[in-house]
C-alpha positions in Angstrom: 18.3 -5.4 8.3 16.6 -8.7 9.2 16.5 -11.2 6.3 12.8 -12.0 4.8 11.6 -15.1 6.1 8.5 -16.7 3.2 5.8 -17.4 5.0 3.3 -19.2 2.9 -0.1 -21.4 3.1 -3.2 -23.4 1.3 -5.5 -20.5 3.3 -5.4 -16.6 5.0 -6.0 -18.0 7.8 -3.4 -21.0 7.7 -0.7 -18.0 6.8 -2.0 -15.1 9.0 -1.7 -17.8 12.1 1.9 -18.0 11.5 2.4 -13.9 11.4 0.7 -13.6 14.3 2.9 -16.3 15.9 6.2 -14.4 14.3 4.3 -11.5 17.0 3.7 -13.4 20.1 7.3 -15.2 19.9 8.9 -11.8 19.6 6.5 -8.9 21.0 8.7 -6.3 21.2 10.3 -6.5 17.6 11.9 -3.1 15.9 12.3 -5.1 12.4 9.4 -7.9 10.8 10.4 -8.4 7.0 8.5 -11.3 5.5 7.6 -12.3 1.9 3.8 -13.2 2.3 3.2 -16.0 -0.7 -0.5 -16.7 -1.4 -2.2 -17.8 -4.8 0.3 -17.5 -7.0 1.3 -13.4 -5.4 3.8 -12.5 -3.5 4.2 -9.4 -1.2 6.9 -8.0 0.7 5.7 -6.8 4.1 8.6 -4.5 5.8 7.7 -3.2 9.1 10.8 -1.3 10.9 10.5 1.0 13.8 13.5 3.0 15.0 12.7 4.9 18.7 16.1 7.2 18.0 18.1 8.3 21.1 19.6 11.4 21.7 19.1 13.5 19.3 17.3 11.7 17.0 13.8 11.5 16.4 13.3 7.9 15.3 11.0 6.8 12.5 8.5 3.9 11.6 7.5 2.2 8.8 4.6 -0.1 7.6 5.6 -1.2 3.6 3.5 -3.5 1.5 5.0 -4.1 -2.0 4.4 -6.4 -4.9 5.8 -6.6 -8.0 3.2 -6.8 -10.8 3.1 -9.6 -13.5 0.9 -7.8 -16.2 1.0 -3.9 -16.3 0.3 -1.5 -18.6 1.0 2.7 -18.6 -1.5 3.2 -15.7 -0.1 5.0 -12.5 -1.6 6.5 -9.3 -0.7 8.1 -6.4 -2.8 8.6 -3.5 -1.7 10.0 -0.5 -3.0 12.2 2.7 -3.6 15.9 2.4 -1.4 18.2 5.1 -1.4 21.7 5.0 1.3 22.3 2.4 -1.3 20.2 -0.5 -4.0 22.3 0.9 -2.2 25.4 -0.2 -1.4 24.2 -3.4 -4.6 23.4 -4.1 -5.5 26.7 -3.5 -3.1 28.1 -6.1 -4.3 25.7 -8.8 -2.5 22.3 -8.1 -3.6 19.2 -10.1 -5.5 16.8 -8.0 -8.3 14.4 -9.6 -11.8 14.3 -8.2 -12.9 10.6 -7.8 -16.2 11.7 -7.0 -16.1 9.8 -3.1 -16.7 13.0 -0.5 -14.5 11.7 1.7 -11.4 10.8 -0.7 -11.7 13.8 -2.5 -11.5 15.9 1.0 -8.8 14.2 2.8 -6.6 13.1 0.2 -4.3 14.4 -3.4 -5.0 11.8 -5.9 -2.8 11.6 -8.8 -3.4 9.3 -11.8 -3.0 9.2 -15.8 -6.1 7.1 -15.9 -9.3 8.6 -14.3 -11.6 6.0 -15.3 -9.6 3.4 -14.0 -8.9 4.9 -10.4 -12.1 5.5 -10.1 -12.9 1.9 -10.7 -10.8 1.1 -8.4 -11.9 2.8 -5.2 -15.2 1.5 -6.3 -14.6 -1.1 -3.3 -16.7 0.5 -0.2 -13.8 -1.5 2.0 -10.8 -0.3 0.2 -11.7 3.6 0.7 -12.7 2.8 4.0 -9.5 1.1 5.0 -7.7 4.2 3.6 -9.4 6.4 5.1 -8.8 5.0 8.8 -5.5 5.9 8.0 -6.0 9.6 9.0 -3.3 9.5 11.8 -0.5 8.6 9.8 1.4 9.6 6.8 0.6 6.9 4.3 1.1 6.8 0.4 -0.8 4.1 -2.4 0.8 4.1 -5.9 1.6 2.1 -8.8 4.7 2.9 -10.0 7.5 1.9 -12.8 11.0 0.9 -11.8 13.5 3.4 -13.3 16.8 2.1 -12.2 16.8 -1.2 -13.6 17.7 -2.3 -17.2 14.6 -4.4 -17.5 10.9 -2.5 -17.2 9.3 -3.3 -14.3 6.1 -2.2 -12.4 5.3 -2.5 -8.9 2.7 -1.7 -6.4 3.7 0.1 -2.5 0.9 0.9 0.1 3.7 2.7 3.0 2.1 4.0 5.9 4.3 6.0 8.5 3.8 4.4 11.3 5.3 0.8 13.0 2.0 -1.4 12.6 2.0 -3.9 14.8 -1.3 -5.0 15.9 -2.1 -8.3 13.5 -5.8 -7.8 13.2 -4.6 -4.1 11.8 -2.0 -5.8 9.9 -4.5 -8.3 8.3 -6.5 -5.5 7.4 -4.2 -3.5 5.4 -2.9 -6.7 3.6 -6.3 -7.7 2.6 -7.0 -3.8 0.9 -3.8 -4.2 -0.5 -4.4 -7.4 -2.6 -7.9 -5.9 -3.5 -6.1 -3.0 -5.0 -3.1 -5.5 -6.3 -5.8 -7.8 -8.0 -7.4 -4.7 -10.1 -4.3 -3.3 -11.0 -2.4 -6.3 -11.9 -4.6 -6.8 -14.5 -4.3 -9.1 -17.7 -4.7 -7.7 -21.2 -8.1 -9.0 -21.9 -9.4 -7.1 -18.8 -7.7 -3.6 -19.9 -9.6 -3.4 -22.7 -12.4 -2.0 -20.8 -10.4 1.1 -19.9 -9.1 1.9 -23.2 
């Protein structure tokens, strides 16, 4: 796997340049693994697309992940319905209402924390960039590391699918730190959800 290059700068715009120059240099890439530093955060963007041969089906992959300074117990999940959720949901399976139509429809929400989900989709541009994702297989969580000695919490927006198109890219990147900034929260702030 290709090495993570840092790509870092005063501005978006100053460090989005040099992604989409990463692009134009090399438009035909199968692996793009960069650690994106703005602000004080850093994310890992992991794109790798595999066409297969033979046999094989091939795969693709669009990964943000951060790890997150301040967390607390709060986890979600949020993740495309297919056919198989639909059934469960028929028999009974657990999936939270946010109250957002749309959401609600087309995706399983799972959180330990209601209010604070809610909150969180409050952003009329975070639900909508999840919801353009309706051809792809995509998951958003907030999740505790369990194979490490030290307690750790991190945030993953994966989308099944080789993104490529920096605009797109840009997109996604900007939802996810929206979504990174309310969950990564410090302690004054979670008093609000307690």
């Amino acid at each position: 796997m290709e090495q993570a290059k840092v790509i870092s700068g005063n501005t978006a715009d100053e460090i989005w340049r040099k992604i989409e120059a990463d692009f134009e240099a090399n438009p035909d890439f199968f692996e793009y693994r960069a650690v994106i530093e703005q602000d004080g955060v850093s994310v890992m963007l992991d794109i790798d697309i595999d066409l297969g041969g033979g046999f094989e089906g091939g795969y693709a992959l669009t990964r943000f992940v951060s790890n997150l300074k301040n967390f607390d117990d709060f986890r979600f999940s949020l993740h495309r319905q297919d056919i198989i959720d639909g059934i469960g949901k028929l028999f009974g399976m657990q999936d939270v209402r946010l109250g957002y139509p749309e959401l609600d429809k087309n995706l399983i929400v799972k959180t330990n924390n209601e209010k604070r989900l809610v909150d969180l989709m409050s952003d009329e541009l975070v639900r909508e960039v999840i919801l353009s994702l309706p051809e792809f297989n995509f998951h958003i969580g907030h999740h505790s590391s369990a194979n490490t000695q030290v307690e750790s919490a991190f945030l993953e927006l994966r989308i099944d699918d080789g993104v490529t198109n920096p605009v797109r890219l840009r997109s996604l990147y900007n939802v996810f730190i929206k979504v990174l900034k309310k969950v990564d929260l410090d302690n004054d702030s979670l008093i609000r959800y307690l």
